[in-house]
C-alpha positions, 0 to 999 in steps of 0.5 A, a space after each residue: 324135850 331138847 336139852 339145852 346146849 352147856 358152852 364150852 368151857 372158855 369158849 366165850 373168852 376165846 371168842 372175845 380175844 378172836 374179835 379183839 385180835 380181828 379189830 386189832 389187824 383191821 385197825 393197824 393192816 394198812 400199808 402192809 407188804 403182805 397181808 391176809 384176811 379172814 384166811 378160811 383154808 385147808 387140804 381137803 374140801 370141807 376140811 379147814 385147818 385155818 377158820 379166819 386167819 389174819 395176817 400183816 407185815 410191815 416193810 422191814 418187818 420181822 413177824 413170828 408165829 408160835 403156837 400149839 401143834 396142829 394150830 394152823 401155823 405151817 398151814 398158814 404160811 403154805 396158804 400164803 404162797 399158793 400151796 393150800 387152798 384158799 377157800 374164802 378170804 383174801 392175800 395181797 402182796 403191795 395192795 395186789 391180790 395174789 390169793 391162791 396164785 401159783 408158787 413160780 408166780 409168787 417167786 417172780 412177785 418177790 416172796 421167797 419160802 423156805 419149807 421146813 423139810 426136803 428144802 435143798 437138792 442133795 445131789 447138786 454143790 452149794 453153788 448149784 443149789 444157789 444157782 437154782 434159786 434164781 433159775 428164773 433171772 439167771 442173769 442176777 447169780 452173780 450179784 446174789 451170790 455176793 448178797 447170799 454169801 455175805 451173810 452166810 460166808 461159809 457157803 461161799 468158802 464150801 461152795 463146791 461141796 454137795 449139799 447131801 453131805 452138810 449137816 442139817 444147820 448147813 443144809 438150813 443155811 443153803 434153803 435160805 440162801 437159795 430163796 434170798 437168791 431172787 431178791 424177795 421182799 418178802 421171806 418165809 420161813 417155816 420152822 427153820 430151828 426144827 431138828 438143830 442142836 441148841 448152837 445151831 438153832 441159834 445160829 439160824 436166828 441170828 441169820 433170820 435177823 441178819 437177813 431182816 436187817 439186810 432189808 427183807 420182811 420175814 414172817 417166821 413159823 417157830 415152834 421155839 417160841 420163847 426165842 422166836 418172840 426174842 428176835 421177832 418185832 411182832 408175834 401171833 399166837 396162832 390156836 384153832 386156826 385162828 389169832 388169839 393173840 398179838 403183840 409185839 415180841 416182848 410183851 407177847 413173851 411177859 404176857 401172863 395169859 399167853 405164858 400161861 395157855 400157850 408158852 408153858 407147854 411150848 417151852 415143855 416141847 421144845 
């Protein structure tokens, strides 16, 4: 006689807040920047870290993503811009598809990424790892620079120094200026406050914002994420490789179920 199958605890309401969280993006996705659907990716064939993640931001927007380690947020954002493999679902930047389109394309489409580790040439100065940043337009360095160093002033000051020699909230500095450096529209950023002591970790969000304000959409993975939700216009709560919430920054960061499920343990780790 088969036994009968006992659910998992909790697994239907996690199930409802997946299908609110759906009808939610399809309602409010339109006009997007960037935007992604029902996102079904991962490393290894048969092996998916995001099962029907949804994505959108908005011109001018500035979009978080928290949750728990091994949620699928880093994954997502390299989804996004061609270093994962998409096995089902849909990317559009501008209404254009560019789903699983190469990184070197996204840059010239205007998305700019900054990864969280490795993300500066240590041997080259301030001023050539600028320089790298719009290898494909050398012609705009020049105004780049000016729009880079404005917001990051100290780069401009230290524009000789090597990159191998700053701290590691200088080197974060230098990965952001240089993917502003080609005039992206759209700027990811995975995890840029990881590693940093508490001043400098502040000091990168204020820049992100400085950055949001000067123009660029912004979709952020953070694993600090009661700051992240200070700054941020929107946040998901990504879980399982899926949205199991979102709302805008403040009523994410004083939404009693979110605290409790996902930000208690968040702010524990960070």
């Amino acid at each position: 006689m088969t036994e009968p199958v006992t659910p998992v605890p909790g697994a239907d309401e996690a199930q409802a807040r997946a299908d609110a969280a759906r009808e939610q993006h399809l309602a409010a996705a339109d006009g997007a920047i960037l935007r992604a659907d029902n996102l079904i990716a991962g490393y290894l064939p048969g092996v998916n870290i995001l099962n029907g993640a949804d994505l959108y931001c908005h011109p001018g927007e500035l979009v978080g993503i928290i949750g728990p380690n091994g949620a699928g947020k880093s994954t997502l954002l390299k989804a996004l811009f061609g270093l994962v493999k998409i096995h089902e679902g849909t990317v559009t930047l501008r209404g254009e598809e560019i789903t699983n389109k190469r990184a070197d394309s996204l840059v010239t489409l205007g998305i700019g990424f900054v990864p969280q580790t490795n993300n500066v040439f240590p041997s080259l100065t301030i001023a050539e790892n600028l320089q790298m940043g719009c290898y494909q337009a050398p012609d705009k360095y020049a105004d780049r620079f000016d729009f880079v160093t404005d917001i990051f002033p100290a780069l401009g000051e230290r524009r000789g120094q090597r990159a191998g020699s700053l701290s590691g909230g200088e080197r974060q500095m230098v990965a952001m200026g240089r993917a502003l450096m080609m005039d992206p529209s759209v700027l990811l950023l995975d995890e840029p406050s990881a590693g940093l002591s508490p001043a400098m970790q502040d000091e990168v969000f204020l820049q992100t914002r400085a950055i949001n304000k000067a123009g660029v959409s912004v979709v952020m993975v953070e694993q600090n994420a009661a700051r992240c939700l200070q700054i941020c216009d929107r946040g998901y709560v990504l879980d399982h490789g899926r949205n199991a919430y979102t709302a805008t920054g403040t009523e994410l960061a004083n939404d009693p179920k979110v605290i409790e499920l996902y930000l208690g343990t968040l702010a524990k780790r960070d």
